[in-house]
C-alpha positions as CSV (number, residue, x, y, z in Angstrom):
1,X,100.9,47.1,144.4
2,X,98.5,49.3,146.5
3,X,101.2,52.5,146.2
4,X,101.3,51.7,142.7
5,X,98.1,52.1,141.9
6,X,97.4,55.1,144.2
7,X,100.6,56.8,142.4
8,X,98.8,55.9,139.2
9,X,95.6,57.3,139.9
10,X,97.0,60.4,141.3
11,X,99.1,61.2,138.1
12,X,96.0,59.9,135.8
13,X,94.1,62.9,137.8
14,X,97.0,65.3,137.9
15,X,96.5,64.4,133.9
16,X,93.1,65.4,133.8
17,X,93.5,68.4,135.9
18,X,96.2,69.7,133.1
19,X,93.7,68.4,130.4
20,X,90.6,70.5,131.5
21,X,93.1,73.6,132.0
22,X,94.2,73.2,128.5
23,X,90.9,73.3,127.1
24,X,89.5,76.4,129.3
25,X,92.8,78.0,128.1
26,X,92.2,76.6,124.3
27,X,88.5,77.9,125.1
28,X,89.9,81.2,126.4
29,X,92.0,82.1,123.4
30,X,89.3,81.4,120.9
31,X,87.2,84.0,123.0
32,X,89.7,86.3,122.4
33,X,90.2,85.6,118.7
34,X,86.6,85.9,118.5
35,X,86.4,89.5,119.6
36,X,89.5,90.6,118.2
37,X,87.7,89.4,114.6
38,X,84.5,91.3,115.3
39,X,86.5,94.5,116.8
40,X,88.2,93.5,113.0
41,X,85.5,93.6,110.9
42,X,84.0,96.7,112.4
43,X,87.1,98.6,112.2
44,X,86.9,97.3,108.1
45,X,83.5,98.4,108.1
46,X,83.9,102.2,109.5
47,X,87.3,102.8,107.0
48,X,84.8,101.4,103.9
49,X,82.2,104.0,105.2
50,X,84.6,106.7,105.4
51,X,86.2,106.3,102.4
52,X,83.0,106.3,100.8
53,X,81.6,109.3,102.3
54,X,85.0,110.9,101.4
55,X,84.5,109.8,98.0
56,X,81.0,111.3,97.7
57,X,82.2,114.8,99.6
58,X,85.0,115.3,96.7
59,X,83.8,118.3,94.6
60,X,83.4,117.4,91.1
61,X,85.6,119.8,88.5
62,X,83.7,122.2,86.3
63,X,85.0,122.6,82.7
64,X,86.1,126.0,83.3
65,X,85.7,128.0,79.9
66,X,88.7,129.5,77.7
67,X,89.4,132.7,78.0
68,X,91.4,132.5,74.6
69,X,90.0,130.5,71.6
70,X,92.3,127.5,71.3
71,X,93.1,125.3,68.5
72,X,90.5,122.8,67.6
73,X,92.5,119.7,68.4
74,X,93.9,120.4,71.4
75,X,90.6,121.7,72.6
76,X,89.3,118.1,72.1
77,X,92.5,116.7,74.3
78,X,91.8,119.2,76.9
79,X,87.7,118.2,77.1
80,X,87.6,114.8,76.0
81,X,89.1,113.8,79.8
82,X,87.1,115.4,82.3
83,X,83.7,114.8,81.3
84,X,84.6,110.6,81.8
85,X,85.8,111.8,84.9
86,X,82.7,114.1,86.2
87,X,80.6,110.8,84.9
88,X,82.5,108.5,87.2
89,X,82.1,110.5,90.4
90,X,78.5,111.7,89.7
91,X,76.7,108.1,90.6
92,X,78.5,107.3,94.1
93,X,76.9,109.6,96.0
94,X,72.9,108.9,94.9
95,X,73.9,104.9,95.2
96,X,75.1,105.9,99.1
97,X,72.0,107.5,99.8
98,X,69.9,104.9,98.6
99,X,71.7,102.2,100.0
100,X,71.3,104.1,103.7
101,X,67.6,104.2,103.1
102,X,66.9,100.2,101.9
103,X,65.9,98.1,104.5
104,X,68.4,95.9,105.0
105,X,68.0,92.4,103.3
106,X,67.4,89.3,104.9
107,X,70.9,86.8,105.8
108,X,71.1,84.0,102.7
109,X,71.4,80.7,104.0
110,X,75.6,80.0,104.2
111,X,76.4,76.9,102.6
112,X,78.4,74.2,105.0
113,X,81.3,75.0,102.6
114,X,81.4,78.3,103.6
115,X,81.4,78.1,107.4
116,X,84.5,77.6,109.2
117,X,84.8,76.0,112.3
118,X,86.3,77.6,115.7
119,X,89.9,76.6,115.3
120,X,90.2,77.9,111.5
121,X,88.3,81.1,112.6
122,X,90.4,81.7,115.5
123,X,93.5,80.8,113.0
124,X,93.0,83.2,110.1
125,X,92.0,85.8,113.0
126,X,95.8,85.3,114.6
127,X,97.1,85.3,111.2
128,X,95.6,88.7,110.2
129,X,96.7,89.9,113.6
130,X,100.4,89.4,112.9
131,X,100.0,90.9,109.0
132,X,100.4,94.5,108.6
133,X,97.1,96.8,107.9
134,X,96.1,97.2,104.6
135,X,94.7,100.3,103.5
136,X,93.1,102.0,100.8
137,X,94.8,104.1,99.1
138,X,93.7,107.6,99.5
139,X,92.1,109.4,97.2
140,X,94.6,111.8,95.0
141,X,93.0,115.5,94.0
142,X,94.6,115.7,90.0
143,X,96.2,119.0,89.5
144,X,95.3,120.4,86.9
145,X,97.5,119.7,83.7
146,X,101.0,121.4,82.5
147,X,99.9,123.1,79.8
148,X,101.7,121.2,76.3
149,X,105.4,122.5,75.1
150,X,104.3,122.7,71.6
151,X,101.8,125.7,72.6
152,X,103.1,129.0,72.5
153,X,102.2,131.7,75.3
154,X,99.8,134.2,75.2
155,X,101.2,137.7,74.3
156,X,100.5,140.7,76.6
């Protein structure tokens, strides 16, 4: 009965021993997780600030003016295009500088449905980690046009 019980305890504490190793490994991974989502989220961060600084550094395109009068029509199809696009561009780079002035604004209270515990944060972070990167796309410098078949060339 004695060597029972002895056997008993011993595995009962051999159980505990695994128990407590399971959590400081559990505890260990979520660490991990932790500081591969931060490293994450700051890698985000510095690809959203260079793609925006690229985006302000892109020259915009003067309307170049015609060296020969063209045809009234297609001299609206040329134009009507670029200004849009000139329009477009013009804003990001006064909204970057502002923004890097501002001081920055004060953390909104989260909501309990929008905070996640430890295991679901350390989850989605293991999930992302086995995705593949998503990137931006990069920014594409338009050529400029093919002149239209239906115009003939200029004449030397």
């Amino acid at each position: 009965m004695m060597k029972r019980l002895k056997a008993a305890a011993a595995k009962a504490a051999a159980g505990a021993a695994a128990a407590k190793d399971k959590v400081r490994s559990a505890k260990a991974q979520l660490k991990q997780a932790r500081k591969l989502l931060k490293t994450e989220k700051k890698a985000a961060k510095q690809a959203r600030k260079k793609l925006d600084a690229a985006a302000a550094m892109t020259p915009v395109r003067a309307v170049k003016p015609a060296a020969v009068a063209k045809p009234l029509a297609a001299a609206k199809q040329a134009a009507a295009p670029k200004p849009a696009r000139a329009r477009k561009r013009a804003p990001a780079p006064k909204s970057a500088r502002r923004a890097s002035r501002r001081a920055p604004k004060p953390a909104a209270a989260k909501s309990p449905e929008t905070m996640h515990t430890a295991a679901q944060v350390a989850k989605t972070v293991i999930e992302r980690l086995h995705r593949p990167p998503v990137l931006p796309p990069l920014p594409v410098a338009a050529a400029d046009p093919a002149p239209p078949a239906d115009t003939a060339p200029p004449e030397a």
